[in-house]
Biopython code that builds the backbone (N, CA, C, O; Angstrom):
import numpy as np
from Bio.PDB.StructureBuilder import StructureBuilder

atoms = [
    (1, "UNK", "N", (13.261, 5.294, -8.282)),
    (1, "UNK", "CA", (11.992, 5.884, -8.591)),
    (1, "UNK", "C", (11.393, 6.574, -7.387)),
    (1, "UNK", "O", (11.876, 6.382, -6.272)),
    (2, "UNK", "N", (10.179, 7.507, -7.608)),
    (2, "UNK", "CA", (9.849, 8.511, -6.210)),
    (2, "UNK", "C", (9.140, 7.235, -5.294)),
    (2, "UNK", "O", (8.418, 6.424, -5.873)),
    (3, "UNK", "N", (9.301, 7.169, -4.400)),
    (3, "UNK", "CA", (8.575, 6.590, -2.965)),
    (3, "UNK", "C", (7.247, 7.296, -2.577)),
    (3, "UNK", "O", (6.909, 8.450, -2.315)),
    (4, "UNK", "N", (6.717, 6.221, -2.650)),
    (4, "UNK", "CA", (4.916, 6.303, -2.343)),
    (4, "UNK", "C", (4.552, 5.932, -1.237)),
    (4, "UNK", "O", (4.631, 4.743, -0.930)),
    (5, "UNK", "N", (4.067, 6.875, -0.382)),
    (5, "UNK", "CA", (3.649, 6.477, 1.491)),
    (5, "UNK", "C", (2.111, 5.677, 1.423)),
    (5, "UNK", "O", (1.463, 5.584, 0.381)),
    (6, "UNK", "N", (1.790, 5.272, 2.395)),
    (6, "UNK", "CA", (0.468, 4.177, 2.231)),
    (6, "UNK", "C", (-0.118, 5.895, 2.929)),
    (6, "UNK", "O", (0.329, 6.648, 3.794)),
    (7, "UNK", "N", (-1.376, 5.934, 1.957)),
    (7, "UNK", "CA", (-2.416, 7.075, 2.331)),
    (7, "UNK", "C", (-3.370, 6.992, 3.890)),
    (7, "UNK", "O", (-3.521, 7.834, 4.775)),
    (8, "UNK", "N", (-3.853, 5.704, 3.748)),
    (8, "UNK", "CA", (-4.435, 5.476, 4.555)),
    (8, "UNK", "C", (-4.321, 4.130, 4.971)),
    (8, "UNK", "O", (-3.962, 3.214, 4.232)),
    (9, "UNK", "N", (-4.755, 3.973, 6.646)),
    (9, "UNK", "CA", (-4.504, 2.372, 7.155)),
    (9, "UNK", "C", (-5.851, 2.344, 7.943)),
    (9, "UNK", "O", (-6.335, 3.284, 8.575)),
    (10, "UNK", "N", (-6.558, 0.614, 7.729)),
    (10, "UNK", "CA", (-7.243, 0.140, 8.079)),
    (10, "UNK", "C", (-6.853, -1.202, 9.026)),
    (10, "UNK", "O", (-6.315, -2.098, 8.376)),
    (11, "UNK", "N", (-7.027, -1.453, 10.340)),
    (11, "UNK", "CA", (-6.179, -2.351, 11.097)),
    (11, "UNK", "C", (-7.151, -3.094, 11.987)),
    (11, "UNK", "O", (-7.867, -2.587, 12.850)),
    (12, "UNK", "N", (-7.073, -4.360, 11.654)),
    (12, "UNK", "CA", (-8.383, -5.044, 12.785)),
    (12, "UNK", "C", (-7.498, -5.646, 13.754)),
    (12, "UNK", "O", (-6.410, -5.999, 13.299)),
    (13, "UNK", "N", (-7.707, -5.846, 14.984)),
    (13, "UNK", "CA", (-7.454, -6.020, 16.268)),
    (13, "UNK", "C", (-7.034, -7.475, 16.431)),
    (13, "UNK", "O", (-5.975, -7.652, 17.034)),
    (14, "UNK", "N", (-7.770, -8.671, 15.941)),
    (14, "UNK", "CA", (-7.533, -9.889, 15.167)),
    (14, "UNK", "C", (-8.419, -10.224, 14.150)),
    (14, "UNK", "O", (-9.279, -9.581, 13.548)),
    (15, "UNK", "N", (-7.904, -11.708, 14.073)),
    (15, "UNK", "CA", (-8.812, -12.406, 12.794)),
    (15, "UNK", "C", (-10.361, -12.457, 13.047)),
    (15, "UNK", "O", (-11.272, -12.328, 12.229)),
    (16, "UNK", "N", (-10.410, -12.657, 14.258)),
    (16, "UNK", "CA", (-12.138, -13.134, 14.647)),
    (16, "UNK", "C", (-12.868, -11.807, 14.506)),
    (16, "UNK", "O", (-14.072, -11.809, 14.250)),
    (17, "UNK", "N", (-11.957, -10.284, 14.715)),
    (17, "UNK", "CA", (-12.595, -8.823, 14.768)),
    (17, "UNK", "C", (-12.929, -8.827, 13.320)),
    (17, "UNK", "O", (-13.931, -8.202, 12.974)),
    (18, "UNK", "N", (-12.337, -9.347, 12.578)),
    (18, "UNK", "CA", (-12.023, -8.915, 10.876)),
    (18, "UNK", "C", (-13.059, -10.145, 10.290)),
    (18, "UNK", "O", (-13.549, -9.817, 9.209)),
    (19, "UNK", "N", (-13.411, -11.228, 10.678)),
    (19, "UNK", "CA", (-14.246, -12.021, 10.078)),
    (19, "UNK", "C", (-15.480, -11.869, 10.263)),
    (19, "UNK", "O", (-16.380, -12.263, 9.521)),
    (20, "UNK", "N", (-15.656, -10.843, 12.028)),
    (20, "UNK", "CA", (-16.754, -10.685, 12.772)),
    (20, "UNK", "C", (-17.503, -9.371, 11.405)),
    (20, "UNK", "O", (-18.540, -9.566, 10.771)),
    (21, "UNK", "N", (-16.674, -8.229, 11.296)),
    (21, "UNK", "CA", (-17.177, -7.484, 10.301)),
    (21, "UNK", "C", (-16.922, -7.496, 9.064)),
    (21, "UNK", "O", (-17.356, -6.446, 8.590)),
    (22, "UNK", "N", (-16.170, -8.494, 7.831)),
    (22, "UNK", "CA", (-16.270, -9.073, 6.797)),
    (22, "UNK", "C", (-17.796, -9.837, 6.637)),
    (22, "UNK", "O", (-18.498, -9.780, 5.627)),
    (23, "UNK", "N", (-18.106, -10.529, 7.836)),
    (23, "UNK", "CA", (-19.222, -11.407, 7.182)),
    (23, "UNK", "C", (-20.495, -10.670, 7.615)),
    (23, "UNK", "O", (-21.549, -11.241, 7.335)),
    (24, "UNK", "N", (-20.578, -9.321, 8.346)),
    (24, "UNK", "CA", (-21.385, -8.452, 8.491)),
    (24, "UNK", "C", (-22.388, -8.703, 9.990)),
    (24, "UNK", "O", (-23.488, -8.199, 10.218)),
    (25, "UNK", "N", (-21.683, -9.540, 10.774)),
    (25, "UNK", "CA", (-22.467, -9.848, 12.176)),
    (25, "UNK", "C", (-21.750, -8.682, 13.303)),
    (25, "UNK", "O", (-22.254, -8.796, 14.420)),
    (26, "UNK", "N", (-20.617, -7.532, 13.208)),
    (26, "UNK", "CA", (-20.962, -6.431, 13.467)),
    (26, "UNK", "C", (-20.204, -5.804, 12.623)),
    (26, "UNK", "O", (-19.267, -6.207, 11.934)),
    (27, "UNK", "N", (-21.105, -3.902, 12.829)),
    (27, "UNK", "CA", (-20.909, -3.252, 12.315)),
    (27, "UNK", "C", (-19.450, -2.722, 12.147)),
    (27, "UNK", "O", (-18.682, -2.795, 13.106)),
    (28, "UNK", "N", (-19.135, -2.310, 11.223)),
    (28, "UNK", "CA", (-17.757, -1.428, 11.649)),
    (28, "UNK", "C", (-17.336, -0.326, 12.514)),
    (28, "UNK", "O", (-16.286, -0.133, 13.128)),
    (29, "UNK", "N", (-18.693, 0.522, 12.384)),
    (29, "UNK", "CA", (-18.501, 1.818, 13.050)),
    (29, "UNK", "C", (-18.605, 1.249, 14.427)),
    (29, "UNK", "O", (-18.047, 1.882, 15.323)),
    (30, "UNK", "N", (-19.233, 0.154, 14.725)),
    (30, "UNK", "CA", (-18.963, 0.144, 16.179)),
    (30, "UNK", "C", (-17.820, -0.656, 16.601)),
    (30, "UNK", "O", (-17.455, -0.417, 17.752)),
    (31, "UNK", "N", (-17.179, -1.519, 15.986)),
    (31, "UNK", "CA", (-16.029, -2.323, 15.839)),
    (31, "UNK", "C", (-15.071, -1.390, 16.357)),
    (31, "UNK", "O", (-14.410, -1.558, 17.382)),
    (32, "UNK", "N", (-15.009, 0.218, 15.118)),
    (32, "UNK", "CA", (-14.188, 1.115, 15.438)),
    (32, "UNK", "C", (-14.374, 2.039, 17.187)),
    (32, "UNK", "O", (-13.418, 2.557, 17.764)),
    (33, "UNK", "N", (-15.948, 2.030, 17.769)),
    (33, "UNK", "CA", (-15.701, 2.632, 18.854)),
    (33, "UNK", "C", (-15.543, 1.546, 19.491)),
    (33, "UNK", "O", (-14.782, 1.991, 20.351)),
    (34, "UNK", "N", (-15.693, 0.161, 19.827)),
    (34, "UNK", "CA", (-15.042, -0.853, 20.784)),
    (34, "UNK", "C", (-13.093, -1.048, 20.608)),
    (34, "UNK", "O", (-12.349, -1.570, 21.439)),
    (35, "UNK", "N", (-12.760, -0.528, 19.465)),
    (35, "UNK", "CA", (-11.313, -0.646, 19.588)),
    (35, "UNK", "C", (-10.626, -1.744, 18.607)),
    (35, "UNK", "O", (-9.408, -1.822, 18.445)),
    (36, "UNK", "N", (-11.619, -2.610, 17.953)),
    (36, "UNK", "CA", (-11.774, -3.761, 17.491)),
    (36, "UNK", "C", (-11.130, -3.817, 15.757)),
    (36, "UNK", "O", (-10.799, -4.755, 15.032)),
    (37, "UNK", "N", (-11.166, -2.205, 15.556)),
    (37, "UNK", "CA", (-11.078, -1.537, 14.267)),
    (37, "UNK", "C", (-10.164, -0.220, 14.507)),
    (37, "UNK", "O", (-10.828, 0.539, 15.214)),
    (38, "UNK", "N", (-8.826, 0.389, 14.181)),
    (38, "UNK", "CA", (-8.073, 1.436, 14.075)),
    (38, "UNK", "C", (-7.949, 2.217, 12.563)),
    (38, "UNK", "O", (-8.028, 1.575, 11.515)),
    (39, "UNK", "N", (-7.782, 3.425, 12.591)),
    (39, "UNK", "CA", (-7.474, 3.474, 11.456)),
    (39, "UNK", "C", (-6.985, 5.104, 11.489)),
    (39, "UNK", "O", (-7.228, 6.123, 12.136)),
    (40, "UNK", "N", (-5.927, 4.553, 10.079)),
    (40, "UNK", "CA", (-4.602, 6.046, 10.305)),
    (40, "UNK", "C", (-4.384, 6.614, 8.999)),
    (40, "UNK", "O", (-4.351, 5.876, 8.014)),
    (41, "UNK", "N", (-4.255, 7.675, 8.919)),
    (41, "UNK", "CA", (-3.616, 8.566, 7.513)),
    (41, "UNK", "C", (-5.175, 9.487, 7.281)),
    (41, "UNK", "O", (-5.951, 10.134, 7.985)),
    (42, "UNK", "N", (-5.040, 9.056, 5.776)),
    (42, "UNK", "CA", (-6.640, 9.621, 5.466)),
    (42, "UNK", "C", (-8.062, 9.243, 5.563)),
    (42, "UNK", "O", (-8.782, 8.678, 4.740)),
    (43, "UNK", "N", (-8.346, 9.751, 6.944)),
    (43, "UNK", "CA", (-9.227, 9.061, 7.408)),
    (43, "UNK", "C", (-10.602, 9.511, 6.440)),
    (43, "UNK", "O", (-11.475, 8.643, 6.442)),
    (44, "UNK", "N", (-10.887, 10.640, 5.685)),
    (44, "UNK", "CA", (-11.794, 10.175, 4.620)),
    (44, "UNK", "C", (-11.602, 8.941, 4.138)),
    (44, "UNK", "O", (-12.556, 8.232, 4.457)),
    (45, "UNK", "N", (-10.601, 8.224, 3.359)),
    (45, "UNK", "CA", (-10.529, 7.264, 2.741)),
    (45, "UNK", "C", (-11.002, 6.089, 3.124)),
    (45, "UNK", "O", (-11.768, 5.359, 2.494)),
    (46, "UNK", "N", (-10.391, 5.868, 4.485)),
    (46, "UNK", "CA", (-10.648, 4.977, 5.103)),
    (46, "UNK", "C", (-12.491, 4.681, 5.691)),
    (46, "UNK", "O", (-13.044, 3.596, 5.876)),
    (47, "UNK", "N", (-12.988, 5.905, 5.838)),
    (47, "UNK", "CA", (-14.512, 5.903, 6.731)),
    (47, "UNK", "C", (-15.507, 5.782, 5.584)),
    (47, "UNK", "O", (-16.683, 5.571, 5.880)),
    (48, "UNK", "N", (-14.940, 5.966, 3.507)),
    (48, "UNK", "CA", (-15.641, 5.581, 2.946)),
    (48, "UNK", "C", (-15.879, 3.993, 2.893)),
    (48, "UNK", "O", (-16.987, 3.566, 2.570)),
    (49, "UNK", "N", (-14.916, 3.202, 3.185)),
    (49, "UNK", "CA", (-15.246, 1.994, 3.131)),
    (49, "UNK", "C", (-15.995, 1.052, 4.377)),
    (49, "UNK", "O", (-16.156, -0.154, 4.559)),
    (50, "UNK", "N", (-16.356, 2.312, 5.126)),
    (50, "UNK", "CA", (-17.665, 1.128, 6.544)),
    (50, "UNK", "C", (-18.797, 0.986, 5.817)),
    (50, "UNK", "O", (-19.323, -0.119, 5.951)),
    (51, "UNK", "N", (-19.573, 2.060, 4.785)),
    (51, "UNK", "CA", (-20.867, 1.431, 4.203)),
    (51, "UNK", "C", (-20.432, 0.314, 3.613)),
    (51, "UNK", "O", (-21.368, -0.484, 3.586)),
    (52, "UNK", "N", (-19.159, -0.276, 2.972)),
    (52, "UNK", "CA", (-18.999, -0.953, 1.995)),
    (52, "UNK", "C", (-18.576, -2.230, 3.080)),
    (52, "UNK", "O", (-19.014, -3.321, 2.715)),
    (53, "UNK", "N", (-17.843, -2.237, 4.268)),
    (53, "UNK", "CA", (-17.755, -3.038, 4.893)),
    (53, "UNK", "C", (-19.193, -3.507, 5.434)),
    (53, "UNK", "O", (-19.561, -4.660, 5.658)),
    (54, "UNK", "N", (-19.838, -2.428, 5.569)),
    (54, "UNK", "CA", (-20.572, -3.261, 6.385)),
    (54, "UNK", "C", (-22.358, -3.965, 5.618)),
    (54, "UNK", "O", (-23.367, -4.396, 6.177)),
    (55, "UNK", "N", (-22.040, -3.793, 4.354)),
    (55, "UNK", "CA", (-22.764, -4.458, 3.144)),
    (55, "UNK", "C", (-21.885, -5.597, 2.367)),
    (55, "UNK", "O", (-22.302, -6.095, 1.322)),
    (56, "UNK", "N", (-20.541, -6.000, 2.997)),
    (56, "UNK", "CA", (-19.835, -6.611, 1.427)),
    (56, "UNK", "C", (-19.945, -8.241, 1.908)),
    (56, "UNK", "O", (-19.129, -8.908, 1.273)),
    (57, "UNK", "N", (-20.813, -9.126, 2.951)),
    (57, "UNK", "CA", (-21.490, -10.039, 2.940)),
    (57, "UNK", "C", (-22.411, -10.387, 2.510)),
    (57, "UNK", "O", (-22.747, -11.568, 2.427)),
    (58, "UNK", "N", (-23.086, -9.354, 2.106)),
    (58, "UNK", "CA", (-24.447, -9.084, 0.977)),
    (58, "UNK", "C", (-24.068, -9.054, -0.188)),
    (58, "UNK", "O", (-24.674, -9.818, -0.940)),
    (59, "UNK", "N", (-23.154, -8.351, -0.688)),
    (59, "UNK", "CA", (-22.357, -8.112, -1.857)),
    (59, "UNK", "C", (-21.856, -9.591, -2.473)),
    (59, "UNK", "O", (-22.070, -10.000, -3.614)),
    (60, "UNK", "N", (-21.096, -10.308, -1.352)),
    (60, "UNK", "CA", (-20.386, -11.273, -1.728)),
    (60, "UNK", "C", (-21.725, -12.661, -1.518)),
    (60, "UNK", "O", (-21.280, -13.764, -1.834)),
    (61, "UNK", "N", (-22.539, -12.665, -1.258)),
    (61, "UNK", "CA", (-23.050, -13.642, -0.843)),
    (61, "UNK", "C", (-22.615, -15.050, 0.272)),
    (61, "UNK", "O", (-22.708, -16.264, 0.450)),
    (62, "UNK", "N", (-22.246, -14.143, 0.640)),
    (62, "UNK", "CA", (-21.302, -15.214, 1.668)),
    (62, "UNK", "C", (-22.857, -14.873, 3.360)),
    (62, "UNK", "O", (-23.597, -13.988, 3.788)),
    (63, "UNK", "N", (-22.370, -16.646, 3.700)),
    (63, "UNK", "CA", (-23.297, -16.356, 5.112)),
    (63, "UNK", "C", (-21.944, -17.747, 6.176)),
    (63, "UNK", "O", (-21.858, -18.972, 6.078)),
    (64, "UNK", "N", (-21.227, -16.832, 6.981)),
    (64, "UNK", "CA", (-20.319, -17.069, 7.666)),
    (64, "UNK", "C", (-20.930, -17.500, 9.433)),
    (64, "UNK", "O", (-21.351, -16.851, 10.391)),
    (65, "UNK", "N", (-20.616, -19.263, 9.061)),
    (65, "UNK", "CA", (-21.545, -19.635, 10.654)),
    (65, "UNK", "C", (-23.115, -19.705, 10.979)),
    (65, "UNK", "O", (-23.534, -19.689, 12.136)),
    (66, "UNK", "N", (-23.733, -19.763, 10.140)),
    (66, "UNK", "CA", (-25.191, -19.866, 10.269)),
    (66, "UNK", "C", (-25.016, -21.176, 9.384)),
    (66, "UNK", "O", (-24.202, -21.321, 8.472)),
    (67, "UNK", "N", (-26.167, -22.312, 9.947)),
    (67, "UNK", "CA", (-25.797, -23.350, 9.109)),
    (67, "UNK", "C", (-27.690, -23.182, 8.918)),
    (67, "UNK", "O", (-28.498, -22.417, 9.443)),
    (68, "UNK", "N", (-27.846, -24.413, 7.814)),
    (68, "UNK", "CA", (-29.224, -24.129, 7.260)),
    (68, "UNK", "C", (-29.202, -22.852, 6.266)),
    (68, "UNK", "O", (-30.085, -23.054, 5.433)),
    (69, "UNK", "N", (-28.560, -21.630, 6.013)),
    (69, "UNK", "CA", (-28.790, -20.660, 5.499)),
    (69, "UNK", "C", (-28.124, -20.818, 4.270)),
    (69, "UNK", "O", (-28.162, -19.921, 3.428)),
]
sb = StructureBuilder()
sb.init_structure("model")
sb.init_model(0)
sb.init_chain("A")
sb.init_seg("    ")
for serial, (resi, resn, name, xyz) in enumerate(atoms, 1):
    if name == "N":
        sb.init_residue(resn, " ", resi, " ")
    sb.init_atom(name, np.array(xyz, "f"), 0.0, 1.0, " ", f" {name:<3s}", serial, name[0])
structure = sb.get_structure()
């Protein structure tokens, strides 16, 4: 069957970079200028999902490390 290339890549640096902006304690766009965040192919694709990264702890209701909350 035809072979399908990955369009776009989103790559966090480690787990703690990727939990740090999953649970929304930093941003992505700055994740991406500290180095913390890469990303390759179609970079439209990829730069639509920082509003969404950096709301989807709100989204999900998740509060990661704050206790009391």
């Amino acid at each position: 069957g035809p072979t399908r290339s990955t369009d776009a890549i989103l790559r966090f640096s480690s787990p703690e970079s990727a939990l740090a902006i999953l649970s929304g304690k930093r941003q992505a766009v700055v994740a991406l200028g500290a180095g913390e965040v890469t990303i390759a192919g179609l970079l439209p694709l990829v730069q639509g999902l920082f509003s969404v990264l950096d709301r989807l702890s709100w989204y999900l209701g998740v509060t990661i490390g704050e206790k009391g909350k």
